[in-house]
Steps between C-alpha positions, in 0.01 A plus 500: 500500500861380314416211288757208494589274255810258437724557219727309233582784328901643459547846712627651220180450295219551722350821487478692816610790685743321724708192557511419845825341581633339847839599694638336803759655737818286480816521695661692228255736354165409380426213281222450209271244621371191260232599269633804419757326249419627200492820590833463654636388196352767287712738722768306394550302870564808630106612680669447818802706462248824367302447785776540739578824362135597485551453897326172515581242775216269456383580845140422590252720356762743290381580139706593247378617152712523175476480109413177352758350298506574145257311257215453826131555437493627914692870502568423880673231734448464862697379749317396841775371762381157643751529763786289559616235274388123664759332663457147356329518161311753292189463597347782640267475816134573417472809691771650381354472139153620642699836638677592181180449275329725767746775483541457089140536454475790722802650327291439136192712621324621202675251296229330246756161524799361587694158473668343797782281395526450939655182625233233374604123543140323565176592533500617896760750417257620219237507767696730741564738187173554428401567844755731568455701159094514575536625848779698436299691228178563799389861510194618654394808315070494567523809666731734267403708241800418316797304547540133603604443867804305628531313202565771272660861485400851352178332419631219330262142509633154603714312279228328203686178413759258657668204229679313682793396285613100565154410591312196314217605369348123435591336844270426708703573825624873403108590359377389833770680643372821372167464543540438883740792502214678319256386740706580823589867384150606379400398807724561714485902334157488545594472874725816424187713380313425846734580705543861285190565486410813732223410782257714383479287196591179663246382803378151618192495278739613202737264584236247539375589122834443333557156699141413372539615098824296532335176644220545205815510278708205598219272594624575919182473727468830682258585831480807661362568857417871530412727862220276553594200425835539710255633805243166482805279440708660829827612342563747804861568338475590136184709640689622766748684262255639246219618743688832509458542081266613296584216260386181639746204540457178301626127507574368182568132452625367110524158472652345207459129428692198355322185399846326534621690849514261817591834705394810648725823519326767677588878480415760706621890417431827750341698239502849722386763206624807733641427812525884686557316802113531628510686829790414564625751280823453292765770578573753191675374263366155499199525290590581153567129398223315697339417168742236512324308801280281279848359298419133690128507346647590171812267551213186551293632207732493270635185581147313514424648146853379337432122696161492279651663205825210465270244634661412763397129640448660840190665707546848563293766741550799527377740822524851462380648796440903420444785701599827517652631838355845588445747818127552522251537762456153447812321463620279749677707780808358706386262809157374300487107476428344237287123423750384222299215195677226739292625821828596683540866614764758435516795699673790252776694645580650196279557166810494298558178593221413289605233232537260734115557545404439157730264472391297813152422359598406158710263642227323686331481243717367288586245698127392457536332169797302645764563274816317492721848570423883546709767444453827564625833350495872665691778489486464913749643728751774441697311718585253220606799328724561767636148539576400089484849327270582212582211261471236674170283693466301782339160543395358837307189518365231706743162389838619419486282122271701371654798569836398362282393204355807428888699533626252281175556222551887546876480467464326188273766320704762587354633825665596826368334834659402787348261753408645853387319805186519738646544846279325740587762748332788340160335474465653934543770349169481361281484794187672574355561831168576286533259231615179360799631342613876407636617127809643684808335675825622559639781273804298435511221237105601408512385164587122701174609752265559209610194385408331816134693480442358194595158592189529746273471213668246272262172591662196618699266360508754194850540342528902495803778397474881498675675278541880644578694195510832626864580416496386109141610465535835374785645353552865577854541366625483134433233315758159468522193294121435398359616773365877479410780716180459708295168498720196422279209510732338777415177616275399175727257305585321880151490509508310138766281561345370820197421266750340243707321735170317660359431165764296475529306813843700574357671813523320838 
């Protein structure tokens, strides 16, 4: 993975194969953004004027490459547009420094190093560089013979090296910058290489494995309930779901401890290795990404190992509930009830509807240990999709704080969500004749419904969000900013910054 470190040294000395250099879009042509003054000045004041000609307009995510200026150890300068200039100072806005790191490090593929001489004035703005470079430079390449994935072209690897030019090297605030940005990304990438990996490789009991090494790793406590244990303990969902499989389903909890923590996050993730849809068969067409349906699981993994690994004064728990949803003379068919970990019963309309199963009994059981707030995280509803596009999630919750809490945390990290309600109205939508409650409502607003199913199972008096990441979870087009094509770890460094933000007595 790109190694980081913070650098002192002139551009014009340091010996790599690029300067990376900031431009902002200004009202009259684009404009050379601080940090990137001495390479201005090498060009004789005039970087911004060549880059107009070159085309450039500092626009968000344009790249331009040219010669570096005479008597530079780099042969190349990039320009990465930050997009437009601030209105009332020069400081640039985190994610805006996160998005052109991402797109220069992608641009650098196969690059052994490079310096960014990007808009640095304290250590958070170092932070967001280094996050932005590391993701940016993600490519998942396990499966090819050659070449490097998204991060890289014609077989070229990710970019080796990131100095970050204006950093301090020897305070205290920009080294623990970059090592939570180092945390957070390896991490959060790790997420990435789940969610990638194809089914056949990627089960419950695999998944189960990795969350286990990782707990041996980081000092995280890890249990695992298997077939049989799920069976004796009564977890009618999460069997429910897998029963069709030849892979078994598993529960995973990870709990990571603080001596110093006075609170209790819980996180719960859908963790749906292969989701064809069960016999309710998804239509053609629909199948080719469902190794995405675990990105929750992944999404709570990853964010339980970085708590432990920046030592967060905070409990953590994880629940991954796993299964893999297949047709099979014995999967669950469409009108079977089933005896849900809480003891209610859901009759099942529709077997795609089926992380709200899993889903439903982790919750319960979370709920056990009494923390002080649960979230969970599932790639749920294509509805959601439907409602806030593909980059963007959406958070329902019981007490209307905590949801704005969790919009504001994401917001300030640099990911899209938008809060949603839970109608009251669309809970009658909901009732069985057969059961206590079914897994389908109306058709309309069914990202709100499952919502409202999962509320069911959230025990009382809890504090509880869901986060329904099914638009952002997956990214099918090209790839943008730092974010690449296919997994994108969505929802991870929310997940962090809820874990941050209680730490420190900031969350309500």
């Amino acid at each position: 993975m790109t190694a980081l470190t913070l650098s002192t040294a002139a551009a014009s000395g340091l010996r790599a194969d690029a300067i990376v250099v900031g431009v902002a879009k200004g009202p009259k042509g684009p404009v050379v953004a601080p940090g990137a003054e001495a390479v201005d000045k090498a060009y004789d004041g005039g970087l911004a004027g060549i880059l107009e000609t070159l085309g450039a307009s500092g626009s968000e995510g344009e790249v331009t490459k040219l010669p570096a200026p005479s008597g530079f150890k780099a042969p190349v300068v990039v320009a990465v547009g930050l997009g437009a200039v601030p209105e009332q100072d020069d400081s640039f806005d985190a994610e805006a420094l996160r998005r052109a790191a991402g797109v220069a490090a992608r641009a650098l593929a196969g690059a052994k190093k490079a310096a960014f001489a990007l808009p640095i004035t304290d250590a958070a703005d170092a932070g967001a560089v280094a996050e932005g470079a590391r993701l940016g430079a993600y490519g998942f390449d396990a499966y090819k013979e050659t070449g490097r994935g998204d991060a890289a072209k014609n077989g070229k690897g990710p970019l080796g090296e990131v100095a970050l030019l204006g950093g301090k090297p020897r305070d205290a605030a920009y080294k623990a910058a970059i090592a939570r940005a180092t945390a957070v990304t390896e991490e959060l990438n790790r997420a990435r290489d789940l969610i990638n990996t194809p089914p056949n490789d990627l089960n419950p009991e695999s998944f189960a494995a990795v969350a286990t090494a990782a707990g041996k790793e980081h000092g995280i406590k890890v249990q695992v309930l298997d077939e049989k244990a799920l069976a004796k303990g009564g977890y009618g969902g999460i069997l429910g779901v897998g029963v069709g499989s030849a892979a078994g389903p598993r529960l995973v909890k990870l709990s990571y401890t603080s001596a110093k923590a006075t609170k209790h996050l819980a996180f719960v993730g859908k963790g749906i290795t292969y989701d064809s849809g069960g016999i309710s068969l998804k239509p053609a067409g629909h199948n080719e990404t469902m190794k995405c349906d675990m990105a929750g699981a992944a999404a709570v993994f990853a964010a339980v190992v970085a708590a432990a690994r920046l030592g967060l004064e905070v409990n953590v728990t994880g629940w991954l509930a796993l299964a893999e949803n297949m047709p099979s003379g014995s999967a669950t068919r469409p009108g079977d009830v089933l005896r849900m970990y809480s003891g209610k019963t859901v009759e099942v309309l529709n077997t795609d509807a089926e992380g709200r199963l899993v889903l439903a009994d982790a919750l319960w059981k979370a709920s056990e240990d009494k923390p002080d707030a649960i979230v969970d995280v599932a790639t749920l509803t294509g509805a959601m999709v439907l409602a806030l596009g593909n980059r963007t999630f959406g958070v329902m919750a019981n007490d209307d704080a905590f949801r704005a809490s969790i919009v504001e945390a994401a917001e300030e990290v640099g990911e899209e969500s938008w809060p949603m309600p839970l109608p009251e109205h669309l809970r009658k939508g909901m009732d069985s004749p057969t059961a206590d409650i079914a897994n389908m409502g109306e058709r309309m607003g069914g990202g709100l419904v499952a919502g409202l199913f999962l509320r069911e199972f959230v025990g009382e008096g809890i504090t509880w969000a869901h986060l329904d990441i099914a638009g952002p979870a997956f990214n099918e087009a090209g790839p943008f900013g730092y974010t690449p094509k296919g997994g994108t770890g969505s929802a991870v460094r929310t997940l962090v910054r809820l874990a941050e933000l209680t730490a420190a007595g900031d969350l309500g």
